[in-house]
Backbone as a printed PyTorch tensor [residue, N CA C, xyz], in Angstrom:
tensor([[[  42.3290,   64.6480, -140.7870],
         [  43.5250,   65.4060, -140.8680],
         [  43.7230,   66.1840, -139.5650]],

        [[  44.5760,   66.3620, -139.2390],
         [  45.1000,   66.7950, -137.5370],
         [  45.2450,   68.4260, -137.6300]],

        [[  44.6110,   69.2300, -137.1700],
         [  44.8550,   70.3810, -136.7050],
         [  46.4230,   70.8670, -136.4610]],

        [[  46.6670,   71.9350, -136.7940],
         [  47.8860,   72.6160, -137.2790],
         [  47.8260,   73.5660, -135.5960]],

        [[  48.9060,   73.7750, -135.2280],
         [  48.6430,   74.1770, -134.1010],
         [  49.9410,   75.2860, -134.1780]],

        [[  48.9570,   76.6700, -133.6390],
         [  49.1410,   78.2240, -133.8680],
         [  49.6400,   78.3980, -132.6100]],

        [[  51.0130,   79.3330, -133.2120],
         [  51.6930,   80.2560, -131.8370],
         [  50.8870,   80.9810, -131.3070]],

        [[  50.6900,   81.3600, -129.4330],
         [  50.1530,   82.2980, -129.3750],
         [  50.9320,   83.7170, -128.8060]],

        [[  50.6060,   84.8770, -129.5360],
         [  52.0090,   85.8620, -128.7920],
         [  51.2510,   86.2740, -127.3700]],

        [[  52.4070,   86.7950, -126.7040],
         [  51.4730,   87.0680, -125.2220],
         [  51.1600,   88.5810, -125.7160]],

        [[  50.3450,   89.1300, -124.9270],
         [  50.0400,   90.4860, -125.0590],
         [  51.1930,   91.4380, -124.4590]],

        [[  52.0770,   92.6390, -125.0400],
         [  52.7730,   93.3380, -124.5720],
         [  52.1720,   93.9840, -122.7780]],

        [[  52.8830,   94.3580, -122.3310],
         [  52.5640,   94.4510, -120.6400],
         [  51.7240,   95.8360, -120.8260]],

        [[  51.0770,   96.3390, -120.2480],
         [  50.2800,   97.8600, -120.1890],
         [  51.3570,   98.5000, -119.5170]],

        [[  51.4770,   99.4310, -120.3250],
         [  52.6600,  100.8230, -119.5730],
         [  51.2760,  101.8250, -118.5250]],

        [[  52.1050,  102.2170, -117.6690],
         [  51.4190,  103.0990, -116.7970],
         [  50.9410,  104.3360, -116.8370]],

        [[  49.9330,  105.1110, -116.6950],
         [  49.3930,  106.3100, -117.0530],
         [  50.4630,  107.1240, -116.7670]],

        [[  50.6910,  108.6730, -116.9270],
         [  50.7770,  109.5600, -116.2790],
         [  50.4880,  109.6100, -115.2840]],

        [[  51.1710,  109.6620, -114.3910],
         [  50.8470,  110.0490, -112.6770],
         [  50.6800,  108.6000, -111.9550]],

        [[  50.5080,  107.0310, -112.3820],
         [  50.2130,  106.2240, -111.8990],
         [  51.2050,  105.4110, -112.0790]],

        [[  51.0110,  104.3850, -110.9620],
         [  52.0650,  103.4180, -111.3030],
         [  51.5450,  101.8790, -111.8020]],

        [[  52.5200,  101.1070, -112.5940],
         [  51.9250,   99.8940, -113.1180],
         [  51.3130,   99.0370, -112.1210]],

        [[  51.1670,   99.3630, -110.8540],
         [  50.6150,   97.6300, -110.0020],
         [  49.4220,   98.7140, -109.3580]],

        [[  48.9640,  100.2540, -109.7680],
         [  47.7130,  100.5340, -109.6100],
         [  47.7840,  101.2550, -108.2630]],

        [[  48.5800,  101.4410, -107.5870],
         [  48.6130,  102.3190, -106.2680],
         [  49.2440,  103.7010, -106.6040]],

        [[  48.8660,  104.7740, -105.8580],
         [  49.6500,  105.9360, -106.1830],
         [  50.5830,  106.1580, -106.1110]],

        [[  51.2410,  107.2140, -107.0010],
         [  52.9280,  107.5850, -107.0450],
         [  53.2800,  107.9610, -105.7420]],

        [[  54.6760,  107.9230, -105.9410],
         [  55.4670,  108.2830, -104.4650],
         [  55.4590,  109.3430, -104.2940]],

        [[  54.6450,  110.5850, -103.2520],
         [  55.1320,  111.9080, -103.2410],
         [  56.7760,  111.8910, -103.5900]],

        [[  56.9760,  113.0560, -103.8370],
         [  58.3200,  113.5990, -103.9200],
         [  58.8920,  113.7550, -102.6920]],

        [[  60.0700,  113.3480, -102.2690],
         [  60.8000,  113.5360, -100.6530],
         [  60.5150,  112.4660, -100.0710]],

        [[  59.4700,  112.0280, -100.6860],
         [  58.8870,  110.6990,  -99.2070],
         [  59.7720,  109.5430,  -99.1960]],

        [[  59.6000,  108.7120,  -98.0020],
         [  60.3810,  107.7330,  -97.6840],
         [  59.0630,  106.1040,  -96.9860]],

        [[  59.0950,  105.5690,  -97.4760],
         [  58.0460,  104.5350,  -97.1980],
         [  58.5260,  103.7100,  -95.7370]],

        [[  57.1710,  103.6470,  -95.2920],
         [  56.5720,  103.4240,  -93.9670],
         [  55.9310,  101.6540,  -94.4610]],

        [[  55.8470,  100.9330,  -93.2870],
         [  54.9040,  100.1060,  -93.5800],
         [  53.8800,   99.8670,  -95.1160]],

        [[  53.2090,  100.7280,  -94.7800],
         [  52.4020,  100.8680,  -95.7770],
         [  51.8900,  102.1910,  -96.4360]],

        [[  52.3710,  102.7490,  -95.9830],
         [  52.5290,  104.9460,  -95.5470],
         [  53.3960,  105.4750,  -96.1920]],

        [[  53.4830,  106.1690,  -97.0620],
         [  54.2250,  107.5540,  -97.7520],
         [  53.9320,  108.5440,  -96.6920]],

        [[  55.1310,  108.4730,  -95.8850],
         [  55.4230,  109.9590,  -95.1890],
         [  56.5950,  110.6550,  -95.8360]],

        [[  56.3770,  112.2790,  -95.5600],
         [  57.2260,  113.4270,  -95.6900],
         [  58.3760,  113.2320,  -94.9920]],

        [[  59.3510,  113.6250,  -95.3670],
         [  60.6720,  113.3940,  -94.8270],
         [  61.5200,  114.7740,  -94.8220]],

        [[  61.7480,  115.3660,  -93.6020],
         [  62.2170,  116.6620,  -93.2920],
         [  63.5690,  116.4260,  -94.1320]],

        [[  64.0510,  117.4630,  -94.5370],
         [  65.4980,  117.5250,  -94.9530],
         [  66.3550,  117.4950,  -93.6390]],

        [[  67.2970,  116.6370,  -93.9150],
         [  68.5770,  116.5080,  -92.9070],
         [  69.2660,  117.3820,  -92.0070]],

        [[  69.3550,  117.7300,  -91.2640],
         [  70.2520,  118.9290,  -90.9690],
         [  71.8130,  118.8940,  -90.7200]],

        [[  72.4170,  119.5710,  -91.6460],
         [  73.8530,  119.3110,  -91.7090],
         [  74.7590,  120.1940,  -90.4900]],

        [[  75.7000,  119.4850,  -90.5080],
         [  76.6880,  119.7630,  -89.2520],
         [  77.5770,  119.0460,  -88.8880]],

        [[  78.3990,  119.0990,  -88.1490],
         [  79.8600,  118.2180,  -87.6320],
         [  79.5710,  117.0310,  -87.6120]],

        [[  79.7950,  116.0430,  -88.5470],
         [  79.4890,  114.7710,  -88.7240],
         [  78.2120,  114.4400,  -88.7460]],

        [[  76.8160,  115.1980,  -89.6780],
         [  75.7120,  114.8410,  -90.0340],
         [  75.8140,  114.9470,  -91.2250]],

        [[  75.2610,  114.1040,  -92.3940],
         [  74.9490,  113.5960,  -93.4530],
         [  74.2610,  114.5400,  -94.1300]],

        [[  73.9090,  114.9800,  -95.1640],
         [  72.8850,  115.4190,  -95.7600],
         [  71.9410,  114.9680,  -96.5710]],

        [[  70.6760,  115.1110,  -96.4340],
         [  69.6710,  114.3800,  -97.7730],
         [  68.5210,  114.7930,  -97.0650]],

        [[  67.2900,  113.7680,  -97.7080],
         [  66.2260,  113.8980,  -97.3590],
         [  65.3120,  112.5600,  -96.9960]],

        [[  66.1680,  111.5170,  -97.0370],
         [  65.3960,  110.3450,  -96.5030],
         [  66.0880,  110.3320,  -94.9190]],

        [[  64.8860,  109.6160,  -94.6850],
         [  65.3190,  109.0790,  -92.6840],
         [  64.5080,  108.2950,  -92.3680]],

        [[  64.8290,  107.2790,  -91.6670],
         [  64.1680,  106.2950,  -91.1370],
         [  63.0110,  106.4950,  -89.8050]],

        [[  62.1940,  105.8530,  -90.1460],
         [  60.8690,  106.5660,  -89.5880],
         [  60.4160,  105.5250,  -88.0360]],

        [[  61.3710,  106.1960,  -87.0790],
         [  60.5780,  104.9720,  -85.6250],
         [  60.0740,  105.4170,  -84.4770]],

        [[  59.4520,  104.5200,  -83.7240],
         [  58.8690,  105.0040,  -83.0870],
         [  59.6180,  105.8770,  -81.8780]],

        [[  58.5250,  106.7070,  -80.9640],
         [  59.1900,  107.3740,  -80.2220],
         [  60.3680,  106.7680,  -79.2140]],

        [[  59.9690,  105.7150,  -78.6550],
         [  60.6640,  104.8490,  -77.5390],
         [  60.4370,  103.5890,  -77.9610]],

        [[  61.2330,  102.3580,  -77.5780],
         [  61.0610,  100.4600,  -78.1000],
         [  59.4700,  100.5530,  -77.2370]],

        [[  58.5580,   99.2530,  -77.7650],
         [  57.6970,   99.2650,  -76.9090],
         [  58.1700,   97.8910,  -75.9820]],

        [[  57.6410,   98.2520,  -74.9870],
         [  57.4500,   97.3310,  -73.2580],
         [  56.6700,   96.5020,  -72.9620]],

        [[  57.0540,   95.5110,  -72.5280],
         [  55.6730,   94.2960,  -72.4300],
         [  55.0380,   94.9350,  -71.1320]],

        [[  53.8160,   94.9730,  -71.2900],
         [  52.7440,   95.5440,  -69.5900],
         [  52.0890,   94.8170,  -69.4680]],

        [[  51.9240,   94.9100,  -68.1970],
         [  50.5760,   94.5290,  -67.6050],
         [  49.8930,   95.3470,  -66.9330]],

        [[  48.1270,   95.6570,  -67.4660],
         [  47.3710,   96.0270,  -66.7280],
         [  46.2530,   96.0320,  -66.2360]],

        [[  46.0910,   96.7260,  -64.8390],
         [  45.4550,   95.7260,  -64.1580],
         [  43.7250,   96.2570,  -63.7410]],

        [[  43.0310,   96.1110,  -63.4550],
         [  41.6920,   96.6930,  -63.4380],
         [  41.0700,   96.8360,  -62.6550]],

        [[  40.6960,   97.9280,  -61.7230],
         [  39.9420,   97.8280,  -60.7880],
         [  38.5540,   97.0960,  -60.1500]],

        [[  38.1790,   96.8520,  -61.8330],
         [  36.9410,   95.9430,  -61.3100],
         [  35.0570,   96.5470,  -61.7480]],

        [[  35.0630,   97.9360,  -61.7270],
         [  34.2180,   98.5420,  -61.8400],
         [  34.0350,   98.7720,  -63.5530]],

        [[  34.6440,   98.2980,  -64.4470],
         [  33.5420,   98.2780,  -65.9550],
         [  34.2300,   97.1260,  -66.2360]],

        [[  33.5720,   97.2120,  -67.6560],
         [  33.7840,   95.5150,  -68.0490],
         [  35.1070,   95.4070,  -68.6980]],

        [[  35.9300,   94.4950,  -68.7140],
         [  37.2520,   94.3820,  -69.3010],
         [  37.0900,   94.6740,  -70.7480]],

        [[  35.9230,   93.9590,  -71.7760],
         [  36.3450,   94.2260,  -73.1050],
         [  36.6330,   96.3420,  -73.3670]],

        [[  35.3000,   96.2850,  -72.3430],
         [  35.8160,   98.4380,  -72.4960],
         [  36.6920,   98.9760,  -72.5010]],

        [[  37.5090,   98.2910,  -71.3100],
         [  38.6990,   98.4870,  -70.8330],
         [  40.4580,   98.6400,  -71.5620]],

        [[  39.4930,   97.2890,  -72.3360],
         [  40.8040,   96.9840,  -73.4910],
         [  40.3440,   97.8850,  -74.8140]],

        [[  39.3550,   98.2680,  -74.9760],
         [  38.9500,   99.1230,  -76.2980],
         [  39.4540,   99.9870,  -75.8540]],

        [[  39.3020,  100.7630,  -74.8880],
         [  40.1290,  102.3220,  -74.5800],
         [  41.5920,  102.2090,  -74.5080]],

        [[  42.2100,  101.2190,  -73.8070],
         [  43.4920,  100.6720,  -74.1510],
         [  43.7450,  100.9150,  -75.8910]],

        [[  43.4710,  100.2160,  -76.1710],
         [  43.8950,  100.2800,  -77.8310],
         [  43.8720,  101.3510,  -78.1980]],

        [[  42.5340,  102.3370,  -78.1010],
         [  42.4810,  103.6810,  -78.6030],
         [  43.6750,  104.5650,  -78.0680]],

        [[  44.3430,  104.1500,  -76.9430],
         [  45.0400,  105.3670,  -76.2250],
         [  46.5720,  104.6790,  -76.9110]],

        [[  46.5820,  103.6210,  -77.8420],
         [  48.0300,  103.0990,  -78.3410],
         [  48.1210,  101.8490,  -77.8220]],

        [[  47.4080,  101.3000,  -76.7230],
         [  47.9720,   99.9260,  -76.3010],
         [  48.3020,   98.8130,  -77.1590]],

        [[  49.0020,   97.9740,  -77.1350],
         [  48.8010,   96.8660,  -77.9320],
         [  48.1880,   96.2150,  -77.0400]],

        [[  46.7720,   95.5850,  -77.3650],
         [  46.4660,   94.6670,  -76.4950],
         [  46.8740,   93.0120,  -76.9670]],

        [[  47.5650,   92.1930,  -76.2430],
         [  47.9540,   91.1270,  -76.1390],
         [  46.8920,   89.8470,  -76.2870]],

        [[  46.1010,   89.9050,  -74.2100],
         [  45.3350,   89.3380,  -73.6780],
         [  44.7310,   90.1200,  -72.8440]],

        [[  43.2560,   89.0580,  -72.6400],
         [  42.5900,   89.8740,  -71.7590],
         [  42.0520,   88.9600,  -70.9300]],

        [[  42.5790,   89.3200,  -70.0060],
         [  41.9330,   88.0160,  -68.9710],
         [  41.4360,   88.2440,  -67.8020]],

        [[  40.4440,   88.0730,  -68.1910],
         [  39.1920,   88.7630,  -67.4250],
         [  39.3550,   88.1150,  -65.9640]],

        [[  39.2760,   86.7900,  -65.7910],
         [  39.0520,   86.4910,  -64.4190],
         [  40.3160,   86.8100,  -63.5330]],

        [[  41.4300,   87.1040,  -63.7560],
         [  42.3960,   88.0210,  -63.0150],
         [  42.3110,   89.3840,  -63.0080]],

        [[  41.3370,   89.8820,  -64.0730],
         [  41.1160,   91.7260,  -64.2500],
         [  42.6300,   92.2030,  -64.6660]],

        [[  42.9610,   91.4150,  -65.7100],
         [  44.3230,   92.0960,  -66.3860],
         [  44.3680,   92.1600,  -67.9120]],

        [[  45.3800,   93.0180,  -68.3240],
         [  45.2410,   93.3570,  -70.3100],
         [  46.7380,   92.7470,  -69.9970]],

        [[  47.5120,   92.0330,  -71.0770],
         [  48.4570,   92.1480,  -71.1170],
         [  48.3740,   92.8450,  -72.9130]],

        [[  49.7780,   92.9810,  -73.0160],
         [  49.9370,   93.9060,  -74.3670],
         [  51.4740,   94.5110,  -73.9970]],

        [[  51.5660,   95.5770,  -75.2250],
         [  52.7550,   96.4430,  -75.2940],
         [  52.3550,   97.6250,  -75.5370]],

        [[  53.5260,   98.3960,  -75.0520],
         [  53.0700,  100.0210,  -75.3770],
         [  54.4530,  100.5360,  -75.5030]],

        [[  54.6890,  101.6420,  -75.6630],
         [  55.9090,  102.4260,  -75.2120],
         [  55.7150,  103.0840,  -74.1540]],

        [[  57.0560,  103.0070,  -73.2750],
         [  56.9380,  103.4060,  -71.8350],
         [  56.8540,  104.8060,  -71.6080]],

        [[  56.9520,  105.5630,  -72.7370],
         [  56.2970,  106.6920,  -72.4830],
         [  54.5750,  107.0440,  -72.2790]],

        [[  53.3960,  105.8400,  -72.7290],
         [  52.6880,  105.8360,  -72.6150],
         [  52.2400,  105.4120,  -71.5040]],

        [[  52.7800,  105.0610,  -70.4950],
         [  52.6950,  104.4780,  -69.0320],
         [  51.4710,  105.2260,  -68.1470]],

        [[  51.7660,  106.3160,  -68.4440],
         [  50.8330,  107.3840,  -66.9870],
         [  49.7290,  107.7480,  -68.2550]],

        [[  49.7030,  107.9230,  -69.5020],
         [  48.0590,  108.1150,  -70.2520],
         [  47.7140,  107.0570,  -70.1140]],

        [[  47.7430,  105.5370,  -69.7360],
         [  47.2720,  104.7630,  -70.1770],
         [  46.7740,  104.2460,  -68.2530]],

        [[  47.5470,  104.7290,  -67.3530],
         [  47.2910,  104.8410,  -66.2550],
         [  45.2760,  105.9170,  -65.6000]],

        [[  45.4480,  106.3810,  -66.3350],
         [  44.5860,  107.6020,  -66.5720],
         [  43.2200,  107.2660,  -67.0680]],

        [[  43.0260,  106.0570,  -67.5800],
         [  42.1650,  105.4690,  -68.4760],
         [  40.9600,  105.2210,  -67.2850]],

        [[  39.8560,  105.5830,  -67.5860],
         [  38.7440,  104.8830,  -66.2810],
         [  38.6780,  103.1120,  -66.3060]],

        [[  38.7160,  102.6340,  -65.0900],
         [  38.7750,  101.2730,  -64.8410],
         [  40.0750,  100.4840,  -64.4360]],

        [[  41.5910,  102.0670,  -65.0040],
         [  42.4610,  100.8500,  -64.5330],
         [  43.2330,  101.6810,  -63.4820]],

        [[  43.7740,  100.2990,  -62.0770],
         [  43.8210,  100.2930,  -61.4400],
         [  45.4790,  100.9200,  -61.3340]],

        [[  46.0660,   99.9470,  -62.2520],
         [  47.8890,  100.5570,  -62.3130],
         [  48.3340,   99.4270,  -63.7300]],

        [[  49.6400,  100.1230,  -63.8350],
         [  50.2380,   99.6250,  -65.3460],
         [  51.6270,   99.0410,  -64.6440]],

        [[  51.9990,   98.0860,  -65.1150],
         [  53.0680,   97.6120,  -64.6560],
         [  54.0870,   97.1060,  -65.9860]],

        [[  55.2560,   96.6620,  -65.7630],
         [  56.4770,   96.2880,  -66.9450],
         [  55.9710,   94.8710,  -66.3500]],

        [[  55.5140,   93.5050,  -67.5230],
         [  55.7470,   92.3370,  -67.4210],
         [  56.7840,   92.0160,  -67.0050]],

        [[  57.0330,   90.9890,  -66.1240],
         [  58.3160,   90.0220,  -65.5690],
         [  58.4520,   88.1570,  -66.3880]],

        [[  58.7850,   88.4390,  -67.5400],
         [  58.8410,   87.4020,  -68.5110],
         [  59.6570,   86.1470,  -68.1090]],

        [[  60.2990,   86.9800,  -67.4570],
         [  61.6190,   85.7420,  -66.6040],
         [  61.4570,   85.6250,  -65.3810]],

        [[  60.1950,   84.9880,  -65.0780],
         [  60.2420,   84.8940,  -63.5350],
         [  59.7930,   83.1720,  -64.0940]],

        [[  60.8780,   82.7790,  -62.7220],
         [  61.3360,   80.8920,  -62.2150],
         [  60.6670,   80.8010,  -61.3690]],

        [[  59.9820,   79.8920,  -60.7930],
         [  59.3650,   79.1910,  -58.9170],
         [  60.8530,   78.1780,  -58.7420]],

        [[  61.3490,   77.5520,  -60.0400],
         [  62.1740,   76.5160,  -60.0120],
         [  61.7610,   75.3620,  -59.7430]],

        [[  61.9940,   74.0950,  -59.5430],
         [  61.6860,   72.6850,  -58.9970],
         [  61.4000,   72.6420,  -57.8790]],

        [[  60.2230,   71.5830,  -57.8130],
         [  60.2230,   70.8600,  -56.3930],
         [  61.2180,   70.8840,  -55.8990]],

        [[  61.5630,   71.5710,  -54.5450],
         [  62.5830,   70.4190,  -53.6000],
         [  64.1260,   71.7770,  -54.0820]],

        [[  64.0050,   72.7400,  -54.7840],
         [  65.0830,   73.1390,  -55.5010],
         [  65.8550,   74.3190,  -54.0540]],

        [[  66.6180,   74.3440,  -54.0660],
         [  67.0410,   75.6370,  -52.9040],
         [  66.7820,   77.0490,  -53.4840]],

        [[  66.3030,   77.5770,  -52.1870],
         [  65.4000,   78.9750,  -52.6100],
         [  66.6260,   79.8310,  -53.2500]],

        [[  66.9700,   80.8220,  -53.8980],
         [  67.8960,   82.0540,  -54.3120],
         [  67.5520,   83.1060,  -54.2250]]])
């Protein structure tokens, strides 16, 4: 005789504690406005001749960041070089040692701290659009 075959109900979903939320990460402070992955505080607005009022605002960085290049004097070892880079904000890109250069991004306000760093020589803005052009091509 063939087995009789039983509904199964799903289990109702778990409601969330007090103070927690259902997928297990903490509640949203109050005021905050989400970051990447960051609950930051969000100053209240300041109102005035065509300013808005509230308490959310969009959270960016100080300046766009800049493609660099930088370059190394020679006297410590590049991976150091690029660890202090990073620590001081760099993005490091590449590191290519046998030219003694980091490439990466930063914001160009970070130009002269990152100048400052022991080992490097100078910081420069990458030139992304640079041509030689063709064999044989007339110079411009």
């Amino acid at each position: 005789m063939p087995k009789k075959k039983t509904a199964t109900r799903k289990k109702p979903a778990k409601k969330a504690a007090a103070g927690k939320r259902a997928d297990g990460l903490p509640p949203k402070p109050k005021g905050a406005v989400k970051t990447t992955a960051v609950w930051k505080k969000s100053a209240p607005a300041k109102a005035g001749p065509g300013k808005a009022t509230g308490t959310k605002r969009k959270v960016t960085a100080a300046s766009p960041n800049e493609a660099m290049v930088v370059i190394a004097k020679g006297d410590r070892a590049m991976h150091e070089i690029a660890r202090d880079l990073r620590a001081a904000g760099f993005q490091v890109g590449d590191v290519l040692e046998a030219l003694g250069q980091v490439t990466g991004h930063a914001p160009a306000n970070l130009k002269s701290r990152l100048k400052k760093i022991r080992g490097v020589e100078d910081v420069t803005g990458s030139h992304p659009d640079f041509d030689i052009g063709a064999p044989g091509a007339p110079v411009s």
